[in-house]
C-alpha positions as CSV (number, residue, x, y, z in Angstrom):
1,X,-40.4,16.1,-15.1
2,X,-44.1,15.4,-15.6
3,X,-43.6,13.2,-18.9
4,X,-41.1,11.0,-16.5
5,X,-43.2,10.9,-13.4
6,X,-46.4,9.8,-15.6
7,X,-44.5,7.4,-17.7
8,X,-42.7,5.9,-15.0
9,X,-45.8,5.6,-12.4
10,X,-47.8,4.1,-15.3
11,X,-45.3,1.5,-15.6
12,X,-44.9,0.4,-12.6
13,X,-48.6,0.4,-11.4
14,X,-49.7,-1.7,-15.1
15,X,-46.3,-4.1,-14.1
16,X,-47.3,-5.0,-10.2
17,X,-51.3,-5.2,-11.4
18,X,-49.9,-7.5,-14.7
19,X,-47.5,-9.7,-13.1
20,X,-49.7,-9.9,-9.6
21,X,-52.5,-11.2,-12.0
22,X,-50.2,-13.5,-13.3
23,X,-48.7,-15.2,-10.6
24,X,-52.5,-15.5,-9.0
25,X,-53.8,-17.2,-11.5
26,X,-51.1,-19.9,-12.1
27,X,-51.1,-20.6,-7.8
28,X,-54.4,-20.7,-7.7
29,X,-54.6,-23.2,-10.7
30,X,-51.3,-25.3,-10.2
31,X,-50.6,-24.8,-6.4
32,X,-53.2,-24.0,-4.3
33,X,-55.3,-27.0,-4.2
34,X,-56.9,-26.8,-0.6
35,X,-55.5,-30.5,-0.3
36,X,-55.5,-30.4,3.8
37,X,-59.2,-29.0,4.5
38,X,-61.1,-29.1,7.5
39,X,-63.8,-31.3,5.7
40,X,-62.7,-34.3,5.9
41,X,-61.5,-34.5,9.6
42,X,-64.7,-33.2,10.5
43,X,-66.8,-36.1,8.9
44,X,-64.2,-38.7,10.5
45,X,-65.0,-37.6,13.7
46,X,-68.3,-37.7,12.8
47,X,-67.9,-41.3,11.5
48,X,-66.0,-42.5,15.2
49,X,-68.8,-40.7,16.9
50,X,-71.8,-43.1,15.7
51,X,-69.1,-46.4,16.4
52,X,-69.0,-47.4,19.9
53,X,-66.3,-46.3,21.5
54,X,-64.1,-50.1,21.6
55,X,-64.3,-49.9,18.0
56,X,-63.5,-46.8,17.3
57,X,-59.2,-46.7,17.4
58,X,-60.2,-50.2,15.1
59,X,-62.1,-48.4,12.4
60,X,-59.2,-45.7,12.5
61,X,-56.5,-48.3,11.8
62,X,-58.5,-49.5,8.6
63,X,-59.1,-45.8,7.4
64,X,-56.7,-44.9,4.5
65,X,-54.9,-41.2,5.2
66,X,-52.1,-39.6,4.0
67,X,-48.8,-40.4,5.8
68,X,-47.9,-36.6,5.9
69,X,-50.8,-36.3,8.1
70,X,-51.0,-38.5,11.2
71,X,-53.9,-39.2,12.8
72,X,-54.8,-40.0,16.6
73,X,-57.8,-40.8,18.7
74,X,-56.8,-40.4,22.3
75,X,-58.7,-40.0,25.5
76,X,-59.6,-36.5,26.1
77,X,-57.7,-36.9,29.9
78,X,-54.4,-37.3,27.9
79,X,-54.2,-33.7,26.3
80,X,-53.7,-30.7,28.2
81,X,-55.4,-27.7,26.2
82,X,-55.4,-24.3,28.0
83,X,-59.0,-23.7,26.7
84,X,-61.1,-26.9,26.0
85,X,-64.2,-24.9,25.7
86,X,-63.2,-24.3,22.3
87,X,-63.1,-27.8,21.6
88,X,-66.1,-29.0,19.7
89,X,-67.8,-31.9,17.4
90,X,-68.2,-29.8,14.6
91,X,-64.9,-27.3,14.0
92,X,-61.4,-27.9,14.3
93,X,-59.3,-26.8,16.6
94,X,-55.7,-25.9,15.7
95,X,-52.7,-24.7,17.8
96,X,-49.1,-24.4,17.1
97,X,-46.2,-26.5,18.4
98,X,-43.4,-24.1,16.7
99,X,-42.7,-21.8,14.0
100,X,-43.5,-24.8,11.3
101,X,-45.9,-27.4,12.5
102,X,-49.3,-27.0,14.4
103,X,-52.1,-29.9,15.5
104,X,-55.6,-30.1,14.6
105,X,-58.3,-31.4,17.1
106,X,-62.0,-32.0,17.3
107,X,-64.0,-33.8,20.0
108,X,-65.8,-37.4,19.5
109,X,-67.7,-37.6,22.7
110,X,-65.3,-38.0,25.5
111,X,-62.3,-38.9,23.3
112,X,-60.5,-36.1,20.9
113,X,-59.1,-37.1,17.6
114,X,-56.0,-35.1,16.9
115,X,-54.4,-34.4,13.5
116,X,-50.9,-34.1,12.8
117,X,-48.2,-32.6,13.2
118,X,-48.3,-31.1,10.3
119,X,-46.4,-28.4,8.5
120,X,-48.2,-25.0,8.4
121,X,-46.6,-23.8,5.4
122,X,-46.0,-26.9,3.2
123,X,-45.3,-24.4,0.3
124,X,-43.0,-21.8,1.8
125,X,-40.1,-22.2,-0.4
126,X,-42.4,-22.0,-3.6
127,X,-43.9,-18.9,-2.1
128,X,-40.6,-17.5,-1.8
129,X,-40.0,-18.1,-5.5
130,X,-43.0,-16.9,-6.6
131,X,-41.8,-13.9,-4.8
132,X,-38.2,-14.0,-6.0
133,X,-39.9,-14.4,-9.4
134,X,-42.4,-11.3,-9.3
135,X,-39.3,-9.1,-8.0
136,X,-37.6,-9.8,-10.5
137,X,-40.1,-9.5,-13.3
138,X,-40.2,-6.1,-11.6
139,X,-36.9,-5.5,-12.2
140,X,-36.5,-6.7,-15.4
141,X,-39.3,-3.7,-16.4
142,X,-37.8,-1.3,-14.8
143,X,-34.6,-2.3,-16.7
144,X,-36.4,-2.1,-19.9
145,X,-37.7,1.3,-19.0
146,X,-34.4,2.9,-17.6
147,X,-31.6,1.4,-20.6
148,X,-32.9,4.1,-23.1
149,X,-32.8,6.7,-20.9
150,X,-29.2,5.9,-19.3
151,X,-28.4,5.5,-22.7
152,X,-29.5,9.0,-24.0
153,X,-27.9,9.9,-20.5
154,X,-24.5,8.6,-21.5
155,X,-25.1,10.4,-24.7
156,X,-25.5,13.7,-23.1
157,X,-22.6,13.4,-20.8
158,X,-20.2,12.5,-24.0
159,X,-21.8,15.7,-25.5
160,X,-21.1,17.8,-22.6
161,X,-17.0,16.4,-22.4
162,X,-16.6,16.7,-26.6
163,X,-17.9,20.8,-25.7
164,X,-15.4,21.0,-22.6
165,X,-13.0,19.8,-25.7
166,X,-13.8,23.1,-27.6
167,X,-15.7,21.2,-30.2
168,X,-18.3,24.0,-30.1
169,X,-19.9,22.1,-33.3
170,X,-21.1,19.4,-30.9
171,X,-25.1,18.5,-31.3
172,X,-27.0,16.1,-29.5
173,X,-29.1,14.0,-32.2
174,X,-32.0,11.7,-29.6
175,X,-35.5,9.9,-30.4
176,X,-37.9,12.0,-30.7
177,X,-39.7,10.1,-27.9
178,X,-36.6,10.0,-25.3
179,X,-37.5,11.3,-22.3
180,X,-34.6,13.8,-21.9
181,X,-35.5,15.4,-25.3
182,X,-36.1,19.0,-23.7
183,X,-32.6,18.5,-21.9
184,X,-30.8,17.7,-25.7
185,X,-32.8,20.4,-27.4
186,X,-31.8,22.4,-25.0
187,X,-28.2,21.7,-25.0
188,X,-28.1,22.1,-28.8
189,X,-29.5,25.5,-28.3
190,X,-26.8,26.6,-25.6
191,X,-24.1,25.0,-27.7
192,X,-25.3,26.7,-30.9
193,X,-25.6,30.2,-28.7
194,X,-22.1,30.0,-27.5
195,X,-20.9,29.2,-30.8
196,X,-21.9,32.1,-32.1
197,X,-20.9,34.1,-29.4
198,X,-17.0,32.5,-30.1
199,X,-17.1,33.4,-33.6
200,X,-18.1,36.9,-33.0
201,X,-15.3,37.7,-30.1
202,X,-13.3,35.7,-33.2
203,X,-14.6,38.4,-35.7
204,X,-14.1,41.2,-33.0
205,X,-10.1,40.0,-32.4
206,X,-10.2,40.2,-36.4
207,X,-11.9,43.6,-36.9
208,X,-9.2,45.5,-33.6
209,X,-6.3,43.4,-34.9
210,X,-7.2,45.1,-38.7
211,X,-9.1,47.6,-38.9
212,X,-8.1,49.9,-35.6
213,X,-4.6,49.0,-36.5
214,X,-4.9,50.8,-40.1
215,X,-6.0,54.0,-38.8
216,X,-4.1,53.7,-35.8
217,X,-0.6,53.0,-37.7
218,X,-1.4,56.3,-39.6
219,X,-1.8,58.6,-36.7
220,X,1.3,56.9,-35.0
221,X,3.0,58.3,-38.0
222,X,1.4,61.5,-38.1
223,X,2.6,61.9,-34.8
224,X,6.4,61.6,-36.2
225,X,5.9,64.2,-38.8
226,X,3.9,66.7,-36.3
227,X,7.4,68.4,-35.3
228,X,7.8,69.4,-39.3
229,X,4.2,71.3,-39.1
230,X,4.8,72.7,-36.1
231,X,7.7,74.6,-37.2
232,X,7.6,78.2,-37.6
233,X,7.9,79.1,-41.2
234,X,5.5,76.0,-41.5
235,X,2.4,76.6,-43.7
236,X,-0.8,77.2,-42.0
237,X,-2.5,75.5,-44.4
238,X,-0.5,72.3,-45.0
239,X,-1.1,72.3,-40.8
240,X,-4.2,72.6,-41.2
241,X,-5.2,69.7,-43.7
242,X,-2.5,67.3,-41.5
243,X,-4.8,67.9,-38.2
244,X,-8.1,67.1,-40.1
245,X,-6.5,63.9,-41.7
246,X,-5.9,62.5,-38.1
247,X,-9.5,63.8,-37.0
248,X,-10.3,61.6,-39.7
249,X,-8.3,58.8,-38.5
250,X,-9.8,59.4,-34.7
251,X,-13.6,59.5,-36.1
252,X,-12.9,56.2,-37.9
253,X,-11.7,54.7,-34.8
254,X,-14.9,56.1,-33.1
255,X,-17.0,55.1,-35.7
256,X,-15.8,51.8,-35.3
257,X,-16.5,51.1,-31.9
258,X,-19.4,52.9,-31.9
259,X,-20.6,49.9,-34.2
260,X,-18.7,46.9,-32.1
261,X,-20.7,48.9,-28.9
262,X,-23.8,48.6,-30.4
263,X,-23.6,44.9,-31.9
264,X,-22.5,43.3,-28.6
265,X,-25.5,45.3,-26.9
266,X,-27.4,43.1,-29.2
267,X,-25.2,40.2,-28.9
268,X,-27.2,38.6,-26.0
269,X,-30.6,37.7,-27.4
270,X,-32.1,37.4,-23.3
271,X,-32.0,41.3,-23.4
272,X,-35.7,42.1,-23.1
273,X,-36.2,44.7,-25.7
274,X,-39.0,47.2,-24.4
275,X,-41.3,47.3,-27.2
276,X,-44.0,49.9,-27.6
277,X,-47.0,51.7,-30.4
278,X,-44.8,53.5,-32.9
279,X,-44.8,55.3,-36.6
280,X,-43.0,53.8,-38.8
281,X,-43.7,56.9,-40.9
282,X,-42.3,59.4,-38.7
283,X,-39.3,57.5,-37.6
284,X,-38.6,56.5,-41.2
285,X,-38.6,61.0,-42.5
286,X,-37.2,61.7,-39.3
287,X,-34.4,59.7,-40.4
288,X,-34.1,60.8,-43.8
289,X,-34.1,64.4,-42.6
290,X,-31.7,64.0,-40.6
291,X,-29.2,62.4,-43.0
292,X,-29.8,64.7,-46.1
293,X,-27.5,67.4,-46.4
294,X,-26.8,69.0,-49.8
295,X,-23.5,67.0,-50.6
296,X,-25.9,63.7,-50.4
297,X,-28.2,62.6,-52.8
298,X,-31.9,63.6,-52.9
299,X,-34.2,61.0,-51.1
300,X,-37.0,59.8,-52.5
301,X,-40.0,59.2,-50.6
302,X,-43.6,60.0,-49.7
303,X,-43.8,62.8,-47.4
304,X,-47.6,62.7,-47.3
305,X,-48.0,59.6,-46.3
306,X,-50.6,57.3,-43.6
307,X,-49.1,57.0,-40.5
308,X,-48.3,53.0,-39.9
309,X,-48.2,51.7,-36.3
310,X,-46.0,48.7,-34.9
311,X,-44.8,47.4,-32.3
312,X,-41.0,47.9,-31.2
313,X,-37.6,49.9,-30.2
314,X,-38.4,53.4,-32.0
315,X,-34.8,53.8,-31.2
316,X,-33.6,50.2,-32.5
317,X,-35.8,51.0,-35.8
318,X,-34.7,54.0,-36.3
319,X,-30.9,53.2,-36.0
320,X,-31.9,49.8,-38.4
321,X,-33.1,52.9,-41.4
322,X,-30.2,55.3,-40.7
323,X,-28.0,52.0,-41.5
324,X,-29.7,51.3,-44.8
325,X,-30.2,54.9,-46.1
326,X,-26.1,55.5,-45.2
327,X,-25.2,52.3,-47.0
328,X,-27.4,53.6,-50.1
329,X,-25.7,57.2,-49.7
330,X,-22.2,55.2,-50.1
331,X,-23.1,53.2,-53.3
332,X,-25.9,54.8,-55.3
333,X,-25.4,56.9,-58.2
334,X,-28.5,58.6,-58.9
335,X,-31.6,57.1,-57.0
336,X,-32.1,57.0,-52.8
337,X,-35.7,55.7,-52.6
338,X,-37.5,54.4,-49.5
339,X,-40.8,52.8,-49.3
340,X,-43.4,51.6,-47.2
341,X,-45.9,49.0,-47.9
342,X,-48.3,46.9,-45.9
343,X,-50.3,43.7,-46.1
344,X,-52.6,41.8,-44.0
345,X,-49.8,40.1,-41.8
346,X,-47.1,42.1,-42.3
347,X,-45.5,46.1,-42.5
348,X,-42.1,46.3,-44.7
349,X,-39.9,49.2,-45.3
350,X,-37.5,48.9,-48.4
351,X,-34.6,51.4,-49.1
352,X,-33.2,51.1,-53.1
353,X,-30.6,52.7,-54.4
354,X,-29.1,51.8,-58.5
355,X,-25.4,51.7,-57.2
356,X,-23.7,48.2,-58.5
357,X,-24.9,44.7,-58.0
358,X,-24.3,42.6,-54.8
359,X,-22.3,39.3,-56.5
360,X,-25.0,36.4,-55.9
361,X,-21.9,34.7,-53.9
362,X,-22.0,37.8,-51.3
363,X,-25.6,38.1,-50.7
364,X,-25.8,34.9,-48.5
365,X,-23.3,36.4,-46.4
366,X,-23.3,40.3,-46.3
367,X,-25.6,40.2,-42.9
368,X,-22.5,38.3,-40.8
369,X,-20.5,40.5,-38.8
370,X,-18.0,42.0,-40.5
371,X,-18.0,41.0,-44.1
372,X,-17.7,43.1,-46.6
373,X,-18.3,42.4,-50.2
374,X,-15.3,41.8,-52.3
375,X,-16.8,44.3,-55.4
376,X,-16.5,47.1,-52.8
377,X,-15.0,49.6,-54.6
378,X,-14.0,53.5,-55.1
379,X,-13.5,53.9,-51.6
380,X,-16.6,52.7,-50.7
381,X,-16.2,50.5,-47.6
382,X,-17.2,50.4,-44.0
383,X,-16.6,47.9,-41.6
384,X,-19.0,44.8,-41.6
385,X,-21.1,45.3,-38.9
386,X,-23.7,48.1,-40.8
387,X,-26.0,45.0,-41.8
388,X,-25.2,43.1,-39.5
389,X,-26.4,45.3,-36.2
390,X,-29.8,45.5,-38.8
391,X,-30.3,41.7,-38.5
392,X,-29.6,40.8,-35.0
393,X,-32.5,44.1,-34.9
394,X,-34.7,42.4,-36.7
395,X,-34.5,39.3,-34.8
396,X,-35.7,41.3,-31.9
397,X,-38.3,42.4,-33.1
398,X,-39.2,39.1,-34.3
399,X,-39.0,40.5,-37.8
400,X,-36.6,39.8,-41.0
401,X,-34.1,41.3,-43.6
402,X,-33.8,40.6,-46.9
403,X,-32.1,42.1,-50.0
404,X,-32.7,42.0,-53.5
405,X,-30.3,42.9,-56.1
406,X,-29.6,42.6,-59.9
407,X,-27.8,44.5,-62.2
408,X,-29.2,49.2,-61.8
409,X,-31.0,48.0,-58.4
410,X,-30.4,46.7,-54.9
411,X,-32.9,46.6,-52.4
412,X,-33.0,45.7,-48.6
413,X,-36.2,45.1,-47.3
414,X,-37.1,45.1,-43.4
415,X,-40.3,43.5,-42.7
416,X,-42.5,43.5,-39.3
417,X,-45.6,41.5,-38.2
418,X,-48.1,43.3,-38.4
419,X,-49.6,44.1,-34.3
420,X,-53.2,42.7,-34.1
């Protein structure tokens, strides 16, 4: 708003002062030539004035004048003029007969020499075309100024109806020096939002249409066989192990939209995140502690070491490690290790494990929701959404994630900037 208010008042202010100065200067040159003065009628007069009178309307007849200008020595008795004290040897007089002529007079003794009638406004029509002229000029600025931005205008507007078209690839490409730049930036932003936002409710159809139905289908038919466990001479045993299969099934469905939960609480990017002073140290063993039992494999860090400070969600950190430690629980085969360096600008946390390598092909796309790399294997799977709930964290926190892997090592590294 105040690029386009300063842009367009410069314009038009430099315009009127340009063309005004224009227009002046060729009227004043070409036009206005002050041909009908008061001069000469006054030294006429003058002239009769020193003749005696007889002579006078004789000397008038010889004088060469212009034809548009009549002239007239009459005796003062013959004009009626509601003031005649104004009426003097040495200034004209003038008065108006109508809109478009007037009369000049001026006293020579007891006789009055009168001038005209004249046009006032000889060059009223030219006026008006100068006029016409300088509007127009106006215009024609204006016009120059406004095309580019009805223009970008236009180009917006076919944006917006290609969008309402479900072309949620649409992009608004402008000058860089268009006035409505903020507006397409903007837009692209919006359009590049709700894009995403599409292709995750996609992804979330994908992951209830497949991966609820799996466990789902299973206890639907657990459910047929239940009558054959509840039976009488049934085994206790074979009962037993049926009801913990579909407690299984149930905490796969609960672990499932625990995740989906958590990823669209993270979906919206305008959720403020309150960020506070916290230990990376202590939420990073508090985590590990938590998630070692003795079935799991030993994690290797430094329990002694300096407490490290930023700023953010301890709760949205902490679930960011518990996601990378349980992904290195599921595919290492000796080593857990977790580590935390620092720098001048920035605090990073890295969890390595020596499970298998992540194909180059995957790594570009393991942090979308809900892929899952195709050399998953050995029951090792989850559902997509692990890494993925660690990004959109990171993005929070203004922070990235990054992974590194090659063949006896893979390592994901979160990284912070450092608070000043």
């Amino acid at each position: 708003m105040k690029r386009l208010f300063i842009s367009l008042y410069l314009l038009i202010s430099l315009s009127i002062l340009g063309i005004g100065w224009t227009l002046d200067n060729i009227w004043q040159n070409n036009v206005d030539d002050n041909s009908v003065t008061d001069a000469p009628l006054i030294m006429l007069a003058q002239l009769l004035a020193k003749l005696p009178e007889q002579d006078r309307i004789n000397y008038l007849a010889q004088v060469d004048h212009d034809p548009d200008y009549p002239i007239e020595l009459v005796d003062s008795s013959q004009i009626a003029l509601s003031d005649k004290s104004n009426l003097t040897d040495n200034a004209v007089l003038t008065t108006t007969l109508s809109d478009h002529f007037e009369l000049h007079f001026i006293k020579v003794d007891k006789q009055i020499l009168v001038g005209g009638p004249i046009v006032i406004d000889p060059r009223a029509r030219l006026r008006k075309l100068f006029t016409l002229f300088f509007y127009l000029s106006l215009g024609l600025i204006a016009l120059i100024w406004v095309w580019p931005l009805s223009r970008d205008l236009k180009t917006l507007r076919n944006a917006t109806q290609e969008f309402g078209r479900a072309k949620w690839d649409t992009q608004i490409q402008l000058s860089p020096r268009s006035q409505v730049i903020p507006l397409a930036n903007t837009f692209n932003e919006m359009a590049k939002q709700i894009r995403t936002l599409i292709e995750n409710q996609k992804h979330l159809s994908n992951a209830v249409s497949h991966e609820i139905r799996t466990p789902l289908a299973r206890l639907k038919f657990a459910m047929a066989l239940m009558p054959q466990y509840c039976q009488p001479d049934s085994s206790e045993q074979r009962r037993a192990e049926f009801i913990e299969e579909m407690q299984l099934d149930i905490k796969e469905i609960e672990n499932l939209l625990e995740e989906l939960l958590t990823y669209a609480s993270l979906e919206s990017q305008r959720k403020e995140v309150h960020l506070e002073h916290c230990d990376l140290t202590v939420l990073s063993q508090q985590t590990i502690k938590r998630l070692s039992s003795p079935r799991t494999l030993p994690i290797k860090y430094d329990q002694d070491a300096q407490p490290v400070f930023l700023l953010g969600d301890p709760s949205l950190i902490e679930r960011s490690i518990q996601n990378l430690v349980t992904n290195a629980q599921r595919f290492a085969n000796e080593l857990i290790e977790v580590e935390i360096l620092q720098s001048e600008k920035q605090i990073s946390l890295s969890v390595t494990n020596d499970g298998p390598e992540i194909p180059p092909e995957d790594q570009a796309k393991i942090f979308e929701p809900f892929y899952r790399s195709k050399s998953v294997q050995n029951g090792n799977k989850g559902h997509g959404l692990g890494l993925a709930i660690i990004k959109r964290i990171m993005e929070r926190h203004n922070g990235t994630v990054g992974l590194k892997s090659h063949k006896g090592r893979t390592s994901f590294i979160l990284s912070w900037p450092k608070p000043e």
